[in-house]
FIVEXVEX-151435 format. One line per field, with one value per residue: residue in three letters; z, y, x of N, C-alpha, C, O in turn. Coordinates in steps of 0.02 Angstrom, whole numbers, plus 50000, padded with zeros to 5 digits. Example, Ala and Ser with C-alpha at 12.3 -4.5 7.8 and 13.67 -1.06 7.14 Angstrom:
FIVEXVEX-151435
code [Ala,Ser]
n.pz [50390,50354]
n.py [49716,49888]
n.px [50660,50642]
ca.pz [50390,50357]
ca.py [49775,49947]
ca.px [50615,50684]
c.pz [50390,50394]
c.py [49835,50002]
c.px [50660,50645]
o.pz [50423,50402]
o.py [49834,50057]
o.px [50712,50670]
This chain:
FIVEXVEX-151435
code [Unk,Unk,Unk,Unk,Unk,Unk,Unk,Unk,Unk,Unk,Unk,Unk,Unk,Unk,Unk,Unk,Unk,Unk,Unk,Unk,Unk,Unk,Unk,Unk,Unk,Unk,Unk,Unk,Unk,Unk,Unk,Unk,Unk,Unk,Unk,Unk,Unk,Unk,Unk,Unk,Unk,Unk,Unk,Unk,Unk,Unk,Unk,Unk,Unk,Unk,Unk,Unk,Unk,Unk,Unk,Unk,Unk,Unk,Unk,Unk,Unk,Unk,Unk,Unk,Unk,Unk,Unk,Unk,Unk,Unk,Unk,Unk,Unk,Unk,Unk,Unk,Unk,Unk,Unk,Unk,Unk,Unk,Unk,Unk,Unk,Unk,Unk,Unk,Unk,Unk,Unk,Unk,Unk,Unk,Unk,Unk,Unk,Unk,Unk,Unk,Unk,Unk,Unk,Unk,Unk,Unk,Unk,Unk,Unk,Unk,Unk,Unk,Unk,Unk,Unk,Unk,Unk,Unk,Unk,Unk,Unk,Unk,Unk,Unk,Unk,Unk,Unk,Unk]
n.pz [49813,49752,49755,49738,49742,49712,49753,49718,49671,49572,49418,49308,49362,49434,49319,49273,49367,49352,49221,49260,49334,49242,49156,49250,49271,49123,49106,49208,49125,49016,49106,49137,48986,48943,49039,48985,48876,48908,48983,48868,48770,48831,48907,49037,49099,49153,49150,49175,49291,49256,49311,49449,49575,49694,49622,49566,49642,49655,49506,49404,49402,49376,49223,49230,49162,49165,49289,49434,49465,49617,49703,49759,49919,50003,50108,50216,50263,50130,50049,50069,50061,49903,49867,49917,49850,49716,49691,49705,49589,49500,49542,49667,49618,49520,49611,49684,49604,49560,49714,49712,49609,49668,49754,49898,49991,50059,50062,50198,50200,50109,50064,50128,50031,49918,49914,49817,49680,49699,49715,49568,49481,49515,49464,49333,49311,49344,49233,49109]
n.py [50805,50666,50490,50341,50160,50039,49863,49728,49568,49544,49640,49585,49581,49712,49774,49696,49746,49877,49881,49847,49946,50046,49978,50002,50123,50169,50120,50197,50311,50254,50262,50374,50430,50350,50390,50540,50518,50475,50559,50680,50613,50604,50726,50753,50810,50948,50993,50879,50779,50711,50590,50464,50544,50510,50462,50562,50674,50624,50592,50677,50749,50795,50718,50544,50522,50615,50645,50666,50569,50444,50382,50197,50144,50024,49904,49840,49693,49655,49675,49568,49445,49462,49467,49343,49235,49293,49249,49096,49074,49135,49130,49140,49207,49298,49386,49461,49505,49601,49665,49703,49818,49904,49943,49861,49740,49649,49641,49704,49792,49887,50075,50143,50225,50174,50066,50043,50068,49908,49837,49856,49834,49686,49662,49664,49567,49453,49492,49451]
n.px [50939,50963,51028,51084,51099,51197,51207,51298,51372,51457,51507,51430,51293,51264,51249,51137,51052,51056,50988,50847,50813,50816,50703,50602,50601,50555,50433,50371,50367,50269,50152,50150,50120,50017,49907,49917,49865,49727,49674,49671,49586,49467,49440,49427,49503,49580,49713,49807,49876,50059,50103,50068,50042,50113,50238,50282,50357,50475,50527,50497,50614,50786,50850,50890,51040,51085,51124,51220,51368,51402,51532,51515,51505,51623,51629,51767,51712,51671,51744,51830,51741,51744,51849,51887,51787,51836,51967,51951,51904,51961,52102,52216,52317,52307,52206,52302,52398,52311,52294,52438,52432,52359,52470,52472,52465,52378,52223,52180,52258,52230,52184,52038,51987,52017,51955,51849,51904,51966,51859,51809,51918,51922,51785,51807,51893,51801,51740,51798]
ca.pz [49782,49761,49761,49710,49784,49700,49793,49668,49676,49505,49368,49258,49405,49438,49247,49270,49418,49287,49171,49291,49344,49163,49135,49300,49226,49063,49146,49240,49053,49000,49140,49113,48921,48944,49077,48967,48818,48939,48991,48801,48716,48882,48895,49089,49145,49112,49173,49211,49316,49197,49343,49492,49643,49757,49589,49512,49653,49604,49425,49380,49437,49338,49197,49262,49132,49188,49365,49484,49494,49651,49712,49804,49969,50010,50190,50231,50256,50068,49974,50077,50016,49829,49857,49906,49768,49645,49719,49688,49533,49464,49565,49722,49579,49492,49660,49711,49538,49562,49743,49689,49566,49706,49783,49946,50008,50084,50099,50228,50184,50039,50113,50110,49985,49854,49914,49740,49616,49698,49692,49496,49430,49522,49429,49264,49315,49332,49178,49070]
ca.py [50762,50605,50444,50281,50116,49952,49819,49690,49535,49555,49691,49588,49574,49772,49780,49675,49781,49942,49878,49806,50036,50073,49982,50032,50217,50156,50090,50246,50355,50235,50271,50463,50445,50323,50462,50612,50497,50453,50630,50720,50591,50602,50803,50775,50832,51014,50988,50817,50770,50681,50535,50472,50587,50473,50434,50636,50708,50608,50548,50719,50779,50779,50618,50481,50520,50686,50642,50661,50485,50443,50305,50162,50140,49972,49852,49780,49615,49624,49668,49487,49391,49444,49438,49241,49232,49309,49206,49034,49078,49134,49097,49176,49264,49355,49455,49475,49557,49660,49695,49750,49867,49962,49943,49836,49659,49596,49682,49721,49838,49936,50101,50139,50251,50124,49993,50066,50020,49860,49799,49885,49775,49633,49641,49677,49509,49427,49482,49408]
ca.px [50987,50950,51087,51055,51172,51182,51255,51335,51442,51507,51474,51367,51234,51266,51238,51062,51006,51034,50946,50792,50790,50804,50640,50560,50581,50515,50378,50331,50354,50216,50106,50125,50088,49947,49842,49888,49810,49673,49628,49661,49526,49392,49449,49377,49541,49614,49785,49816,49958,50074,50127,50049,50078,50175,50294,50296,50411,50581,50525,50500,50701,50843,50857,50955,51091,51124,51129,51299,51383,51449,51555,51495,51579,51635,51669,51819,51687,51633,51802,51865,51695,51726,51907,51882,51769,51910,52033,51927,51873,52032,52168,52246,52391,52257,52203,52363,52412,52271,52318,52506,52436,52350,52533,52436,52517,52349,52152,52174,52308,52209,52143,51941,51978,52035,51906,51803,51966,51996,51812,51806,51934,51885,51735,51830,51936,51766,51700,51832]
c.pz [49789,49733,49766,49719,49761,49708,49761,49696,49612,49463,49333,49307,49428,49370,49230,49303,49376,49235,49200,49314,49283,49134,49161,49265,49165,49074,49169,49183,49049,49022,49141,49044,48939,48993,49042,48894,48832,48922,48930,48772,48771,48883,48980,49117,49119,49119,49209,49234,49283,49258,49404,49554,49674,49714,49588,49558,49649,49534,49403,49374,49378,49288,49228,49219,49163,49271,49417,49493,49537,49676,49739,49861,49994,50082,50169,50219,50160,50009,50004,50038,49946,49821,49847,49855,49700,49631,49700,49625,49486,49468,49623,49676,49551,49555,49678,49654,49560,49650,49751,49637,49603,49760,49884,49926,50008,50063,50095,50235,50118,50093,50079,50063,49901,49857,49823,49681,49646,49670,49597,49442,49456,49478,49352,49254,49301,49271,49107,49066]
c.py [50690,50535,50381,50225,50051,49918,49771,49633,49540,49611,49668,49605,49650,49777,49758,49737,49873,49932,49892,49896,50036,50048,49982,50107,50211,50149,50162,50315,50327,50247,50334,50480,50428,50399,50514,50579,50518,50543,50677,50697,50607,50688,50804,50816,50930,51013,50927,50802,50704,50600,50533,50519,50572,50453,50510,50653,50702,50593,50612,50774,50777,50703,50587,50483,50567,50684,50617,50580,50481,50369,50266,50133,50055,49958,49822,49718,49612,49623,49579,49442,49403,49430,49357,49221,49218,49223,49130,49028,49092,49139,49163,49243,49327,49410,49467,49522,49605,49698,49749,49825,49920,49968,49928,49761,49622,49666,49700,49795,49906,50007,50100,50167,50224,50050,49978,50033,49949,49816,49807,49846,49697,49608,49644,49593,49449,49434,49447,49347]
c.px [50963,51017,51060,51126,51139,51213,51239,51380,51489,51472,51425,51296,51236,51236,51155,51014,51019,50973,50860,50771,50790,50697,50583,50560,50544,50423,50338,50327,50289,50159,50085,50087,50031,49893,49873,49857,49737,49625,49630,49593,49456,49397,49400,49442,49579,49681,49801,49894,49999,50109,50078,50104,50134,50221,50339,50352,50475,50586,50535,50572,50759,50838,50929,51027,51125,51141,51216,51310,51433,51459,51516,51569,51557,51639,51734,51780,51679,51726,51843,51821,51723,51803,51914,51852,51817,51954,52015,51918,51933,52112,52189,52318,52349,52224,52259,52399,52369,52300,52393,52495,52406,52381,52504,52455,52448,52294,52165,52243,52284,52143,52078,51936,51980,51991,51846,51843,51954,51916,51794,51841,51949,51815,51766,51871,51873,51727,51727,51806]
o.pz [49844,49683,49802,49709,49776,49675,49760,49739,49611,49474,49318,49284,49457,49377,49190,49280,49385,49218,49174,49311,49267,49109,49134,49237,49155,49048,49148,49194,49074,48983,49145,49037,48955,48969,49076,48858,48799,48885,48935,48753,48748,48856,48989,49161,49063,49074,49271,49206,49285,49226,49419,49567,49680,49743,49601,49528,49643,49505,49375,49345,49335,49311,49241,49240,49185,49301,49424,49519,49525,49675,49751,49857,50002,50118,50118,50173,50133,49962,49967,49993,49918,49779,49800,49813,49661,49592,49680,49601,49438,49429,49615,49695,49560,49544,49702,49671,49581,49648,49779,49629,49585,49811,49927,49871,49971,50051,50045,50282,50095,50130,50026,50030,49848,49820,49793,49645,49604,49623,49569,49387,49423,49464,49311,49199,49260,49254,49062,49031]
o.py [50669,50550,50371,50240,50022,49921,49754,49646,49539,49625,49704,49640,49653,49788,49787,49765,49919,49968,49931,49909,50017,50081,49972,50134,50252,50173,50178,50363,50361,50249,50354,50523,50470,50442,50563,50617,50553,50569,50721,50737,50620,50715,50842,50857,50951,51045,50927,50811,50649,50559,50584,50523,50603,50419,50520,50652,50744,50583,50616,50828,50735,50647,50602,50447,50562,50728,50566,50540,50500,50320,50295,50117,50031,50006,49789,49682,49557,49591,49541,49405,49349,49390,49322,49188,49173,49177,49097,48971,49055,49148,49223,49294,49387,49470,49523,49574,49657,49754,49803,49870,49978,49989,49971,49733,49572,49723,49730,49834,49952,49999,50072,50152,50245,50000,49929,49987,49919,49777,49760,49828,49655,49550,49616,49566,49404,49391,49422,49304]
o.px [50945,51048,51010,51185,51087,51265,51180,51421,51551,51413,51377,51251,51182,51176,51118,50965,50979,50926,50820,50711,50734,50652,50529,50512,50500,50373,50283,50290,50244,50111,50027,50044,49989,49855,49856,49825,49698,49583,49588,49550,49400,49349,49353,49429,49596,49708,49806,49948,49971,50142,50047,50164,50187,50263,50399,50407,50519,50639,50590,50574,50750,50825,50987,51072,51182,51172,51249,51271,51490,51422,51464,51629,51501,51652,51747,51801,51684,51749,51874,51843,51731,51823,51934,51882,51830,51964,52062,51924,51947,52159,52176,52348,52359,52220,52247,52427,52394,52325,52401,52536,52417,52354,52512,52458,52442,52314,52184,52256,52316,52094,52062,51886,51956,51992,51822,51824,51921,51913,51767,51820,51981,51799,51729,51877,51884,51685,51692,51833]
């Protein structure tokens, strides 16, 4: 199984660091086409391995589309940083709306399990 964790202050910069794997995988397609070019036109190879070694054993796995998505688990320290963030950026009412809707006074009151929503539309607040 393999699981993949991108630690974000806001979605667009989650949204970069997708992209920046999207064209690391691109990248390592290219490198498979290019050596089965290589070795079809030279014909030294009979079965050429379509990636380098040390890439082939996770590149070759499941595509990244099809792959299990699981949450990212949050700190208490980080949902306060982006909270203060929020809170500067668009006012102490706007987290506090968002805290009431995951029926939580403060934080420090939102369990671990909802640390995923609260940071989710924090970033949805920041992307406005």
């Amino acid at each position: 199984m393999i699981e993949l964790k991108i630690a974000a202050d806001s979605a667009a910069e989650a949204l970069n660091d997708l992209a920046e794997l999207a064209k690391i995988v691109g990248l390592i397609e290219g490198v498979a086409e290019e050596r089965n070019k290589t070795a079809t036109q030279t014909e030294k190879a009979q079965s050429p391995s379509p990636m380098p070694e040390d890439i082939a054993p996770w590149a070759e796995s499941e595509p990244i589309g099809e792959a299990p998505v699981t949450e990212r688990t949050y700190t208490l320290e980080e949902l306060r940083a982006a909270g203060v963030a929020a809170a500067r950026t668009h006012g102490k009412a706007a987290v506090q709306t968002i805290l009431k809707a995951l029926d939580a006074n403060s934080m420090t009151a939102l369990k671990p399990e909802q640390y995923p929503e609260f940071m989710k539309r924090l970033g949805e607040l920041n992307a406005e």
